[in-house]
C-alpha positions as CSV (number, residue, x, y, z in Angstrom):
1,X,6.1,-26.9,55.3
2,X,7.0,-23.3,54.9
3,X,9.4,-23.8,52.4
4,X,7.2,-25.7,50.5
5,X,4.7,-23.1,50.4
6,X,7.0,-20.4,49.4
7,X,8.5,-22.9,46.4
8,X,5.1,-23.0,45.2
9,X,4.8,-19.6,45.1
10,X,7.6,-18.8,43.7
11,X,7.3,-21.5,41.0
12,X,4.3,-20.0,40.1
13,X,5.0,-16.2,40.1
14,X,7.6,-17.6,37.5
15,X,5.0,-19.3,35.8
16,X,2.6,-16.0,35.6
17,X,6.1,-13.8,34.8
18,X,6.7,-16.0,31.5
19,X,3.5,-16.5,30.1
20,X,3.0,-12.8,30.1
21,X,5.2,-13.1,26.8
22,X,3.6,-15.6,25.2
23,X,2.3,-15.8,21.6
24,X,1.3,-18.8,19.0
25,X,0.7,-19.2,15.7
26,X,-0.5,-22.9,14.3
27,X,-2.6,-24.0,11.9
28,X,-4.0,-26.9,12.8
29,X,-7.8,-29.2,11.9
30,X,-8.8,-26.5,9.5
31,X,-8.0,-23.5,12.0
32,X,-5.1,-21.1,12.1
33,X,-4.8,-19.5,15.5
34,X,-2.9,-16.2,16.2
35,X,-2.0,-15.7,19.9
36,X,-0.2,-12.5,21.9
37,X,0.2,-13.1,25.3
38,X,-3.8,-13.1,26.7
39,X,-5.2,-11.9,23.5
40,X,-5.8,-15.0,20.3
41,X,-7.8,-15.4,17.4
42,X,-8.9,-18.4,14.8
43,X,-9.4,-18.0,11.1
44,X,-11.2,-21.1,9.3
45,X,-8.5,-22.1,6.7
46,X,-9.1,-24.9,4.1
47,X,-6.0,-26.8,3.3
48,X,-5.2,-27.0,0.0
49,X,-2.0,-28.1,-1.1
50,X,1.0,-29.4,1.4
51,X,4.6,-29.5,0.6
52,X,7.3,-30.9,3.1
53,X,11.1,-31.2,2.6
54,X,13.7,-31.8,4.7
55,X,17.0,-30.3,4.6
56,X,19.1,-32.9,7.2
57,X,19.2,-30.0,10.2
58,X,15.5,-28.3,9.2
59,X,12.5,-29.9,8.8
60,X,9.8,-27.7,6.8
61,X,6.2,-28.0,6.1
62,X,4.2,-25.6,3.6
63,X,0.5,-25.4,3.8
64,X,-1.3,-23.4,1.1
65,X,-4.9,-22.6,3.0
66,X,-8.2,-21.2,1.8
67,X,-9.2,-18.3,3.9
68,X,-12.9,-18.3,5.3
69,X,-12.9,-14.9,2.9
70,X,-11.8,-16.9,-0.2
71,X,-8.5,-15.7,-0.7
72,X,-5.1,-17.9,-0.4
73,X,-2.0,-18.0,2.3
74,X,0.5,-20.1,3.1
75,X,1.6,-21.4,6.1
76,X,5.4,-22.3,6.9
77,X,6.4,-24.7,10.3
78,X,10.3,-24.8,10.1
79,X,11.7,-27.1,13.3
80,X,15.9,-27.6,13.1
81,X,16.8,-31.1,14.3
82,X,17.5,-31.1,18.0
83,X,21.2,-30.4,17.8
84,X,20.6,-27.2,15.9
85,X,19.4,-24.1,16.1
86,X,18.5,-20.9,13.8
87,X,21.2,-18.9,13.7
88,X,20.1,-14.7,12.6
89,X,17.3,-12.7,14.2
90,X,14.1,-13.6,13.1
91,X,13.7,-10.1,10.9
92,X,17.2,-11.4,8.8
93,X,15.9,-15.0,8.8
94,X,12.7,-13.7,6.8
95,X,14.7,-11.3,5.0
96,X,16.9,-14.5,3.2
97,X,14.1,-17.0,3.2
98,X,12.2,-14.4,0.9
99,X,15.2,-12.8,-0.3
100,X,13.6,-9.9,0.3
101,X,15.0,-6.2,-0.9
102,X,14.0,-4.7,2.1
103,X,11.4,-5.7,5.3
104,X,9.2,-3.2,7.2
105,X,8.2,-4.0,10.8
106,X,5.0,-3.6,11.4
107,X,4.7,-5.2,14.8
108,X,6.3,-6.8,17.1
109,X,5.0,-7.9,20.6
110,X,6.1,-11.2,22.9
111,X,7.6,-13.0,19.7
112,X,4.9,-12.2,17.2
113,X,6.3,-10.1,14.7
114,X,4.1,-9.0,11.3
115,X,6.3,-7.3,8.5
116,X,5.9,-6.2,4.8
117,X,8.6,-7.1,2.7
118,X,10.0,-5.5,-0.3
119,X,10.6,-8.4,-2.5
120,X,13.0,-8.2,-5.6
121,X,10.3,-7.3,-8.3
122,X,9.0,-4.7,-6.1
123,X,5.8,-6.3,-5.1
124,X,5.4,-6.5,-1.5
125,X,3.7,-9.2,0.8
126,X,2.2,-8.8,4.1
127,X,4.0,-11.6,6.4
128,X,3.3,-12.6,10.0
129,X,6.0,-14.2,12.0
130,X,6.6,-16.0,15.4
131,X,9.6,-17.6,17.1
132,X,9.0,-18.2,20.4
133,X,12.3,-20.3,20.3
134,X,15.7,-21.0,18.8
135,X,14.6,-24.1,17.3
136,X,11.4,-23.4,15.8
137,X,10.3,-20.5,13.0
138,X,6.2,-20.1,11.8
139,X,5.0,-17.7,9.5
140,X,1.9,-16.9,7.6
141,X,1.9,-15.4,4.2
142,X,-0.7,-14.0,1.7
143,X,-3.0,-11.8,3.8
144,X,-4.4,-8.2,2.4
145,X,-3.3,-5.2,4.5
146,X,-6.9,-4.7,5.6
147,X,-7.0,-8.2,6.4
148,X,-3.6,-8.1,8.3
149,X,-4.7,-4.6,10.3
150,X,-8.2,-6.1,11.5
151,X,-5.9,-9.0,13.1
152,X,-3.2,-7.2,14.5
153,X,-6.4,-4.9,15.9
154,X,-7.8,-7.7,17.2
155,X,-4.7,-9.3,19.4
156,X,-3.6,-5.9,20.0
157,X,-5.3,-2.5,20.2
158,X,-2.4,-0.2,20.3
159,X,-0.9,-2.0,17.0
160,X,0.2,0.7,14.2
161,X,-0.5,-1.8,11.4
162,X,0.5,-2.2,8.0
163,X,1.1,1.0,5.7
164,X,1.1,-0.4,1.9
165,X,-2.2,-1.2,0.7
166,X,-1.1,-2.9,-3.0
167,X,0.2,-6.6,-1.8
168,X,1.0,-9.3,-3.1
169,X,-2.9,-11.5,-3.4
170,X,-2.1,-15.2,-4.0
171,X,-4.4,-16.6,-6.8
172,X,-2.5,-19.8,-7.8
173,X,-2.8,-22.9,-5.5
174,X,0.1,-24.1,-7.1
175,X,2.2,-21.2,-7.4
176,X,1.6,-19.9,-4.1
177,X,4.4,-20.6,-2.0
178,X,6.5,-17.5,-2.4
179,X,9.7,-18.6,0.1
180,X,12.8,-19.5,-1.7
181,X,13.9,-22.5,0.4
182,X,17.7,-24.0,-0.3
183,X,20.6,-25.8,0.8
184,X,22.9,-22.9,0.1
185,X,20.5,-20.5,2.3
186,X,20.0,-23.2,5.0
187,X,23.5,-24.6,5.5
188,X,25.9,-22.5,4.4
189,X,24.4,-18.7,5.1
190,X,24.1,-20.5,7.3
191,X,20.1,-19.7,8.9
192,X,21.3,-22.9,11.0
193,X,23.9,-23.7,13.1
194,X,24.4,-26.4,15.7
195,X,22.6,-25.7,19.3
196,X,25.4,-23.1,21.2
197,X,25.5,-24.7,24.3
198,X,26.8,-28.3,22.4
199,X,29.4,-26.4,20.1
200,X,30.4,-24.4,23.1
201,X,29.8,-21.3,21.6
């Protein structure tokens, strides 16, 4: 009985251990919830448009939202099939998908990461991030700096936030996907590889 008891304890110090490092972001029946570890928050988001391709080893879906504040963002969900995985850190990842001059962390805490990236114009656009896994990438798009500083405020008091105040504002429901999706970036970059522990890697 002992042992029991001390399993159960153990299995569930574990369980408190991980979920310390937890975040979320979804976007799901007209909400988009942000999570770090204890800390969340939900914006009312109107979906718009909705765009899904598949690439064979990625599956990707692009939601173009109307904030509760009237201005646009996108949200990306990117799953690889179950036999892959994504291959770069997450900061590279976003740096191809974008193809991106240069990226700026602005945050990053238990897998939520926020960034401003540099794109090849100049203009920049305030991005927030999450990976919690090999096998799954999210990221929102389209936010004001103000916008993205009251939320990073909000999960987290000690965050820095952004620094550039002229971003990118989406305006176009059409035109407002910004990532630059491809066969060349996905396979042969490669941003996905097959799963490490079935190539043997």
């Amino acid at each position: 009985m002992k042992k029991i008891i001390r399993l159960v304890l153990a299995t569930i110090a574990t369980l408190m251990i991980n979920g310390c490092g937890m975040s979320h972001l979804s976007y799901d029946n007209k909400l988009l919830t942000v999570q770090v570890e204890k800390e969340y928050l939900q914006i009312d988001g109107t979906l718009l448009n909705e765009n899904r391709n598949n690439f064979s080893s990625l599956f990707l879906s692009q939601k173009v939202l109307r904030l509760n504040e009237g201005n646009l963002a996108v949200y990306e969900d990117t799953k690889t099939d179950l036999a892959y995985e994504f291959d770069l850190p997450i900061t590279r990842s976003i740096q191809i998908i974008f193809e991106a001059k240069s990226v700026i962390m602005v945050y990053a805490k238990s897998h939520l990461y926020a960034y401003q990236l540099i794109l090849k114009d100049g203009k920049i656009l305030n991005v927030v991030a999450q990976q919690g896994d090999t096998q799954q990438l999210k990221f929102l798009y389209g936010l004001s700096t103000a916008q993205l500083n009251k939320m990073l405020k909000q999960l987290d008091t000690d965050a820095v936030g952004a620094h550039y105040k002229q971003v990118i504002r989406l305006q176009d429901e059409h035109h407002a996907i910004l990532s630059k999706w491809d066969v060349q970036k996905v396979h042969f970059v490669p941003l996905v590889v097959p799963l490490a522990r079935m190539s043997g890697r």
